[in-house]
N, C-alpha and C positions, 0 to 999 in steps of 0.2 A: 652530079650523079643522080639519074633520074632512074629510082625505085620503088616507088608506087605507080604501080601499074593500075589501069582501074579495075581491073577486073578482080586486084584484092583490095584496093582502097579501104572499105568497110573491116575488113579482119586486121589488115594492120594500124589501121588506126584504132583500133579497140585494145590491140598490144601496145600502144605506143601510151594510149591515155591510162594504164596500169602503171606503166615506167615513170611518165614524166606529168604527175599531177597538177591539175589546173594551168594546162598551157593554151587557155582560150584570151588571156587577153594580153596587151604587149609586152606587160612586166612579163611575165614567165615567158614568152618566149623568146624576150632578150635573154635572160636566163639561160636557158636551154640553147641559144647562140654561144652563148660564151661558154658554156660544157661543149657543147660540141669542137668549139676551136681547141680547146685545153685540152681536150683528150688527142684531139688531130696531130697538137703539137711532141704531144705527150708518145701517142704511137710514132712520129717520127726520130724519138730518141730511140723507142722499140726498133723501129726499121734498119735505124745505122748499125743495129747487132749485125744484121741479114750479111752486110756486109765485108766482115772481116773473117771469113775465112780461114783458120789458121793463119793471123794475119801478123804473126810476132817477125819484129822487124829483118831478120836475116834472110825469113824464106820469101820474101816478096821480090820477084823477078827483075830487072831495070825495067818495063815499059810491059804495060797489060791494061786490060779492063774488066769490068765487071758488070751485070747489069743482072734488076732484080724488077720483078714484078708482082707484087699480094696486097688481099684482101683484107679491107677496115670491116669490124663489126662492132655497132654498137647494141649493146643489149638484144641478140642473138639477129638481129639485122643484119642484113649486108647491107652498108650504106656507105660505101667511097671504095677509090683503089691506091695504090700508090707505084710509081716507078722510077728507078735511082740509077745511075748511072756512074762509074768510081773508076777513075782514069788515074793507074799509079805511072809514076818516074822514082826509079828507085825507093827512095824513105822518104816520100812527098807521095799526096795525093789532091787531087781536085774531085768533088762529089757535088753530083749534083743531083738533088730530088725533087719530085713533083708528086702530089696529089689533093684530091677532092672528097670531100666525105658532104653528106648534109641528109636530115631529120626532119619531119613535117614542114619540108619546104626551105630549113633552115643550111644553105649552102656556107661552106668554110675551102677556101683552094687553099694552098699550100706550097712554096719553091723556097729552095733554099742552094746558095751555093756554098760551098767548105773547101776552103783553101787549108791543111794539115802538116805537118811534119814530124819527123822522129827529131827526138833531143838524143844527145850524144852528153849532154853535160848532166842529164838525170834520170837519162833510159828510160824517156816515155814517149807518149804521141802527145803532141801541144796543137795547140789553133794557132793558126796564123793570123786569119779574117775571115767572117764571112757575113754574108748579104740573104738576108731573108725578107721574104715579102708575103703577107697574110691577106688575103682580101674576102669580105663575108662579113661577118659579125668578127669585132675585135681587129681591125684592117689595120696593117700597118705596114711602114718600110724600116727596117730593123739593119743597120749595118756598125759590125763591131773589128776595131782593131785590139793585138795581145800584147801585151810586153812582158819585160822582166819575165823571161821563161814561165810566162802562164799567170804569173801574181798581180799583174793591171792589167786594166782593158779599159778599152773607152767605144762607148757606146750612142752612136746614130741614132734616132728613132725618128723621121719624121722633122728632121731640123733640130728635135730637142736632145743638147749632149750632155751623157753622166759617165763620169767615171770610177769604175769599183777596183778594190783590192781584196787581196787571198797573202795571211800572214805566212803559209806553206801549203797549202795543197792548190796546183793552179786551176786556175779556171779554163773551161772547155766550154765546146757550143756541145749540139747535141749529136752530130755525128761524131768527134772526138773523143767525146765523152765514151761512146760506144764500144767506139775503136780502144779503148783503152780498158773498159768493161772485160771486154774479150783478151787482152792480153794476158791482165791478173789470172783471169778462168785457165787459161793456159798453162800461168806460170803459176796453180797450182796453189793459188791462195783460196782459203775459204770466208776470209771478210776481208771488208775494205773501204774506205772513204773517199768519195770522186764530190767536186762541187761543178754543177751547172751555172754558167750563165745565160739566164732568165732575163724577158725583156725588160723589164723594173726591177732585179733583185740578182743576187747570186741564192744559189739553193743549194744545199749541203746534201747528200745522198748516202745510206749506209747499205752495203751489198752485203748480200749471203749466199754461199753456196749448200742446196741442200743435197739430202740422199735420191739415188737415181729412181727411176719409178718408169713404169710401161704403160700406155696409153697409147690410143689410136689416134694419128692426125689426119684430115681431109688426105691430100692428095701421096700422103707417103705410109698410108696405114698405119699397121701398129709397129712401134719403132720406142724403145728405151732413149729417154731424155733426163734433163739434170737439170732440177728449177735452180733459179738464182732470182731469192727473192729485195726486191727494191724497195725500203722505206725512207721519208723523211719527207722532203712539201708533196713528191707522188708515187706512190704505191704503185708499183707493177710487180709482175714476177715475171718470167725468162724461162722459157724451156730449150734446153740447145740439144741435139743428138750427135751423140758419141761417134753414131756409125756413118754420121753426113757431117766427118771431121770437126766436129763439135758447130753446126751449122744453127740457127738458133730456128726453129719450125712454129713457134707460135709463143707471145704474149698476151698477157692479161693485165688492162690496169685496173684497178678497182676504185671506180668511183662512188661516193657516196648515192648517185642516182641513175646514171650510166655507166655501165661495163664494158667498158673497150677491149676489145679480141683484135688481133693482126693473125694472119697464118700466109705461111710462105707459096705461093704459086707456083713458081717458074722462078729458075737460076743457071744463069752462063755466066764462066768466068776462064779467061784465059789468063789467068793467076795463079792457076794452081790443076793437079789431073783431074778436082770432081768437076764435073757437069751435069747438073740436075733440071729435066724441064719438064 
């Protein structure tokens, strides 16, 4: 994504050397490579909110799609986009995302495909497998299979295999993880423990739902939302609005040095009556 234009070259690079200090020689901006991928992968857990819709398992149709299109900021930049595409069959779905973000030059692409399913033996969304591939700074081909309803997984990286376990909460990629984010908010819980698997690690995550509040978003004005704040390896918070079916309109992740912002573009989905573009 090419957003230094020259004709501000000079102004935002004057904003950028505020943000991300001493990024003149290689060490820092491998650095600031590796924030950038981290937050990309980071808004792409943001992203899979975009997509669950009212997405609790009985109201999803046999056979629909979904397709979503928004905007990455980091530290009030625009600097990447993203677009996902979510092909259900009954309580199955296949997703698949794509995007590009990058920072003084420093490009990070993004694909990821998500094989999902509803369990019937613990009324949740589980992974199945799925195949990611990073390239930029931090490049990798990342492919993971799940067992025991979410508690193992075994994990591809590049030829090199590890296998993790989950003593009870299972493990999920990051659209699952999502999709399942969205369910609880539905069903009306206000905390909760989800664990990500991460490409080296499992990460444990504690959710909150906060009190609702009004604020203006870009493309859908001012509109009453419900943060749902993320702590534990990464801090974001979640604004979803009540009145676009609990539709999630904009994240924040809070990084120590860059501030990842997502807000929602454009949305069709023949999954359900809203369509939003």
């Amino acid at each position: 994504m090419k957003f230094f234009k020259a004709i501000r070259l000079n102004i935002l690079t004057s904003r950028i050397r505020l943000i991300m200090t001493g990024c003149r020689n290689n060490r820092s901006l491998a650095i600031a490579g590796v924030l950038v991928s981290r937050i990309l992968i980071s808004v792409c857990l943001v992203s899979g909110l975009l997509q669950s819709n009212r997405v609790l398992a009985n109201d999803i149709p046999q056979s629909c799609q979904r397709s979503f299109n928004y905007s990455i900021y980091l530290s009030g930049l625009h600097t990447g986009e993203m677009s996902r595409t979510e092909n259900w069959q009954g309580k199955s779905a296949v997703i698949i995302s794509k995007s590009e973000a990058s920072i003084l030059g420093i490009g990070t692409q993004y694909q990821q495909r998500t094989e999902l399913s509803w369990s019937n033996n613990s009324n949740e969304w589980l992974t199945d497998s799925f195949h990611q591939q990073v390239t930029g700074f931090r490049s990798r081909d990342m492919q993971a299979t799940f067992y025991n309803n979410g508690l193992e997984s075994r994990v591809d990286i590049d030829g090199d295999i590890e296998n993790y376990t989950s003593s009870q909460i299972p493990l999920r990629d990051v659209d699952t993880l999502a999709i399942q984010i969205r369910e609880n908010l539905l069903g009306g819980r206000r905390q909760f423990a989800l664990i990500r698997q991460a490409s080296d690690a499992i990460e444990p995550y504690q959710f909150y739902v906060k009190d609702k509040l009004i604020t203006t978003i870009g493309s859908w004005g001012e509109i009453q939302l419900i943060p749902v704040e993320q702590t534990g390896a990464e801090e974001v918070t979640y604004y979803f609005a009540p009145s676009m079916n609990y539709q999630l309109v904009k994240a924040h992740y809070h990084g120590m040095i860059l501030q990842g912002v997502i807000e929602l573009d454009r949305y069709v989905s023949s999954c359900d009556t809203m369509s939003e573009s």
